[in-house]
N, C-alpha and C positions, 0 to 999 in steps of 0.2 A: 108726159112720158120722160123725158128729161131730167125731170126730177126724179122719177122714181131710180132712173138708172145713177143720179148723183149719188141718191142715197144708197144704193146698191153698193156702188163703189166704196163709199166711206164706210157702207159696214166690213166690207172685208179688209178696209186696211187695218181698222182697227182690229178687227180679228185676229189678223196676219201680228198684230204688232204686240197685242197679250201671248201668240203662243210661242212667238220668238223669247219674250220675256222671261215667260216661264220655262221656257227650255233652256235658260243662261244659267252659271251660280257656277262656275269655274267645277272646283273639285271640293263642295262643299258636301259635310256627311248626309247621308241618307234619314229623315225622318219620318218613322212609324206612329202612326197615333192610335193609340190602347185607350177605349172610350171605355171600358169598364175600371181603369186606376185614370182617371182625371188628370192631376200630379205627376202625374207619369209619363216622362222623354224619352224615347229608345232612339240613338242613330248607330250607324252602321259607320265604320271604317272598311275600308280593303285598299288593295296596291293604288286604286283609280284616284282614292286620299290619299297615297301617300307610305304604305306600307311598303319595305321589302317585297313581301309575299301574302299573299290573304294565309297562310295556315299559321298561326299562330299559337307559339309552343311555350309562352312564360310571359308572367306578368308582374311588373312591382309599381310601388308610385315612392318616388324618391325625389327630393328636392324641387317639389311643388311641380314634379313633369309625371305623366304614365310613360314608364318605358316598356315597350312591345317588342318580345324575344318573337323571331321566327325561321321559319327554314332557309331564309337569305339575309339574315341580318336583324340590326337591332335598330327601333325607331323609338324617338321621345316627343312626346307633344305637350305643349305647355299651353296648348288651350286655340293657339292660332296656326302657328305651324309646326310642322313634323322635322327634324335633325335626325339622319342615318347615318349610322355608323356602321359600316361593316370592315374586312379587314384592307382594302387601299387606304383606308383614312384613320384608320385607327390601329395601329397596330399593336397592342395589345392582345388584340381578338385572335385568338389562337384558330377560331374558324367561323362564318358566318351564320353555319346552322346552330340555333340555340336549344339546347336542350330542357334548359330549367334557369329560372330567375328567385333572388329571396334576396331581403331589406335587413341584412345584421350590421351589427356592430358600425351604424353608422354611414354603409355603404352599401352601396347595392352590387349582388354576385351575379355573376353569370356562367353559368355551366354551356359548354360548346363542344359539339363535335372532335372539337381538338384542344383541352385541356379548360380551364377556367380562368376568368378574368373579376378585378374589381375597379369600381368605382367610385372615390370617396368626397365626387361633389366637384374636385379640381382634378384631379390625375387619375391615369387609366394606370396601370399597372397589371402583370402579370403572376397570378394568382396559383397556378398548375399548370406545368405542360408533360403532365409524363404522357399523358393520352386522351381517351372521350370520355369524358366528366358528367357521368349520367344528373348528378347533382350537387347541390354544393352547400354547404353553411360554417358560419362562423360563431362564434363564442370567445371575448375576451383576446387572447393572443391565439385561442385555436383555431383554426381552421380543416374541414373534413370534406372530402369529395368521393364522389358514389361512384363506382364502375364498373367495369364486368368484369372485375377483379378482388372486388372486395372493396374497402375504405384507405382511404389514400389520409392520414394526417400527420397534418404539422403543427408545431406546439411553436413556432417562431423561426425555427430552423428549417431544415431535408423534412422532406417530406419519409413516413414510414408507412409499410404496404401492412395493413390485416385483412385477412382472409380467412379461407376454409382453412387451408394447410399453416400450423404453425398457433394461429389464434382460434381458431374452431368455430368458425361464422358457419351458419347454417346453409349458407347456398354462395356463392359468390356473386352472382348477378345481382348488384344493388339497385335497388331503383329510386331510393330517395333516405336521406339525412335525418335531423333534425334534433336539435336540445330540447330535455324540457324545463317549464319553468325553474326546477332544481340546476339545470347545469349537466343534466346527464343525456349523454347521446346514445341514441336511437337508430338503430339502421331496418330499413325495409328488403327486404328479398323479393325475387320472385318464388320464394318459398317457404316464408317465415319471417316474423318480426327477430331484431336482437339488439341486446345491452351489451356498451362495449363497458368491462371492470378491468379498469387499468390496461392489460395488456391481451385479458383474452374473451369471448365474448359468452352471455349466457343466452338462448334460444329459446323461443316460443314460437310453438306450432298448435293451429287451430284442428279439431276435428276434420277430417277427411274423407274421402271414401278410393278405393284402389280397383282396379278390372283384375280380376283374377280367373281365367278362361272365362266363363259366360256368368259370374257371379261378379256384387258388387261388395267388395272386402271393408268394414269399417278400418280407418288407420286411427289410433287413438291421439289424445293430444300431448303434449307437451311443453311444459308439465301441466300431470293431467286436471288440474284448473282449467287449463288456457282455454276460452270460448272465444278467438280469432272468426268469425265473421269466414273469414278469406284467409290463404296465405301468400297469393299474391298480389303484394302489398304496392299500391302507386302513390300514396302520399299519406306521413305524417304530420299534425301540428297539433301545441299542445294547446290544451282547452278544457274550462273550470279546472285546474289542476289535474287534469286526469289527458289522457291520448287522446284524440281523435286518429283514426286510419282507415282510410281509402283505400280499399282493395275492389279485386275486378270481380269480387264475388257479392260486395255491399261494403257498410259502413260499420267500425266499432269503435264505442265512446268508452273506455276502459283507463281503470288504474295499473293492469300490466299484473295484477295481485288477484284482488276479490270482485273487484264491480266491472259486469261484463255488461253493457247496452249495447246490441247492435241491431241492424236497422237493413231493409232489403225493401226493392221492391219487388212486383210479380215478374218473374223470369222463367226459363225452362232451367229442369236439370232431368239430369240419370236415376233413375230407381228402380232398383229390384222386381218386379211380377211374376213370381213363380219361377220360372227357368229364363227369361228372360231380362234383358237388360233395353229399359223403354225411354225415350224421353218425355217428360210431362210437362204442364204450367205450375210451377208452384207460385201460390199467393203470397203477396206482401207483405210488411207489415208496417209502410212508413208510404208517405206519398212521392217517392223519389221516382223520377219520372224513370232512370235508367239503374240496374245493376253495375256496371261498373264505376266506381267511382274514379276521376283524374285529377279533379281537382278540388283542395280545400282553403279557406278562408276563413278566417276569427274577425268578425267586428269587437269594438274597443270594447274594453272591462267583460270580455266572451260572453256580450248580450245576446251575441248567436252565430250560429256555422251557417256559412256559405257552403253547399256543396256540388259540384259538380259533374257531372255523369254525364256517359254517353249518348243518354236521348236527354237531355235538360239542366235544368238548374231545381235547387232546392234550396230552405231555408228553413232552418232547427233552430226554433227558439225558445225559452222555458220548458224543454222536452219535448215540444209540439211543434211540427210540421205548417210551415203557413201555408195557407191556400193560395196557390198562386197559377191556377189554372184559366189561360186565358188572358195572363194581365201582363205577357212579358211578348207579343207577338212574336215576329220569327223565332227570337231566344226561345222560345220554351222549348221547340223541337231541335236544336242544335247538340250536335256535340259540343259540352265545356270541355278544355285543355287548360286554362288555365283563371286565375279571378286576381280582384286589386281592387279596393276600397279607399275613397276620397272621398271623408265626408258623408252627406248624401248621395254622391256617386259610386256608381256598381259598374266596373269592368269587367268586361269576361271575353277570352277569347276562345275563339273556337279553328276550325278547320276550315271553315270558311267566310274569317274577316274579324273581326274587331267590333263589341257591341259597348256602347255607354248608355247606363241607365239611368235617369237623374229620376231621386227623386223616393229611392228605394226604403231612406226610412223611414216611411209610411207602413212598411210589414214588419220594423223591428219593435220590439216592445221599446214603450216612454222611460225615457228615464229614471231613476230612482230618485225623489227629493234628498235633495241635500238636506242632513241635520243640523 
């Protein structure tokens, strides 16, 4: 009897002393295991690692760190620990909530709440402070910040304001930047793409439709080419020589000219029935898990789009959509906010936390052999 109870005891301590074990690991990330992609790591960040804030609103990867914009601040992690910078310790940061992050000229930008900052590796400096800096990017000695004003640019000097009034931007609420491979900048609306020519800007408007008492009014485009997708526009970046643009209506892959590709998934909208104004399901035509799009990414030599919407992630590659249902666990139902690519690692934040995927180019197409 004695024994049995010796042994009784020793089982529980050793019990007691695995679940203590496995209940330790300070504040290390969260690991997902995806049994149908093998190869495949997913861990989770949030504040409990180490983040300002789990919502996370901009992503870049600069000088060998991922840095994580969010609504309290900015964190860099270089693989062990995390460095936050918000504005006690840094003051540069015109404000702690980060609007947008992007990797130009060398440095990484940050669009905030209260004007934009840059970073070129050694010194913070301040970048714009006339106001909220919806976005930001640079080219050369320029620099262009997005606002609910219009385009804020500086050629080295003062900063100068384009807008509706004066330069003829199609809506003033900007929501995102961007060059393309030519050098020529790009503004997003929330009501239209536009080209800025020297001093005043040229407008593209997609097909629409208007309420007009109990009817549904087609608005035509402008000019009448433009097959815009959307025309409120969340993110530019350029890709095979031609646009990509995120808007909250779907995606389009466009030369701004002749070649329209855009891409939706199944969502509702409004449609006409006799006297009536109904909403439906309209089908898809791509496997993008959500209609709006927030966030885009180009892997190296634009072997493929990263994109990101409101219910998931996707990935465009040789015109094809990879299969990626099931293989990205929690990520696949997340809001994306923003992405950042190292290597074979896939960053992507969302609204609640911080996701690293190792392991991703396993769904990019191989290489092309070197001749």
């Amino acid at each position: 009897m004695r024994y049995r109870i010796f042994y009784g005891i020793l089982f529980l301590g050793l019990l007691g002393n695995f679940l203590f074990c496995t209940g330790c690991g300070g504040n290390s990330p969260k690991k997902q295991a995806v049994s149908s992609a093998p190869s495949l790591k997913i861990e989770t960040f949030s504040s409990k690692e180490g983040l300002p804030s789990d919502y996370v609103t901009g992503l870049a990867y600069f000088g060998g760190q991922i840095w994580v914009g969010t609504k309290s601040g900015i964190a860099r992690y270089d693989g062990v620990n995390w460095q936050i910078h918000v504005r006690k310790n840094t003051n540069a940061l015109g404000s702690d909530l980060v609007e947008d992050m992007v990797v130009a000229e060398n440095a990484v930008w940050i669009a905030t709440d209260n004007g934009a900052t840059k970073f070129d590796g050694k010194t913070w400096s301040s970048a714009f402070t006339g106001g909220r800096a919806r976005s930001v990017s640079a080219k050369g000695t320029v620099i262009v910040v997005g606002t609910a004003h219009g385009i804020e640019q500086s050629t080295g000097g003062a900063f100068t304001t384009y807008g509706k009034e004066g330069a003829g931007l199609v809506y003033e609420e900007v929501n995102a930047v961007s060059f393309d491979a030519q050098g020529q900048l790009w503004v997003g609306t929330r009501a239209g793409m536009a080209k800025l020519n020297g001093t005043t800007f040229q407008n593209f408007t997609g097909p629409a439709k208007s309420v007009v008492g109990n009817s549904l009014v087609d608005v035509p485009p402008n000019p009448p080419n433009c097959q815009l997708i959307g025309n409120n526009i969340n993110k530019i970046a350029p890709y095979k020589g031609k646009l990509a643009i995120g808007t909250t209506s779907g995606l389009s892959i466009t030369d701004m000219m002749n070649q329209w590709n855009s891409y939706t998934s199944a969502h509702k909208d409004w449609v006409q029935r006799g006297a009536t104004i109904v909403e439906e399901e309209i089908a898809g035509n791509s496997s993008m898990p959500g209609n709006s799009v927030a966030a885009l990414m180009v892997a190296p030599n634009d072997s493929a789009l990263f994109v990101g919407t409101n219910k998931g992630l996707a990935i465009l590659a040789d015109e094809k959509w990879i299969d990626l249902q099931g293989k990205l666990g929690d990520l696949g139902s997340k809001a994306v906010t923003s992405l950042a690519l190292d290597g074979n690692v896939l960053w992507a934040g969302t609204p609640s936390g911080l996701f690293k995927v190792t392991g991703i180019d396993q769904f990019l197409p191989a290489p092309s052999p070197s001749k």
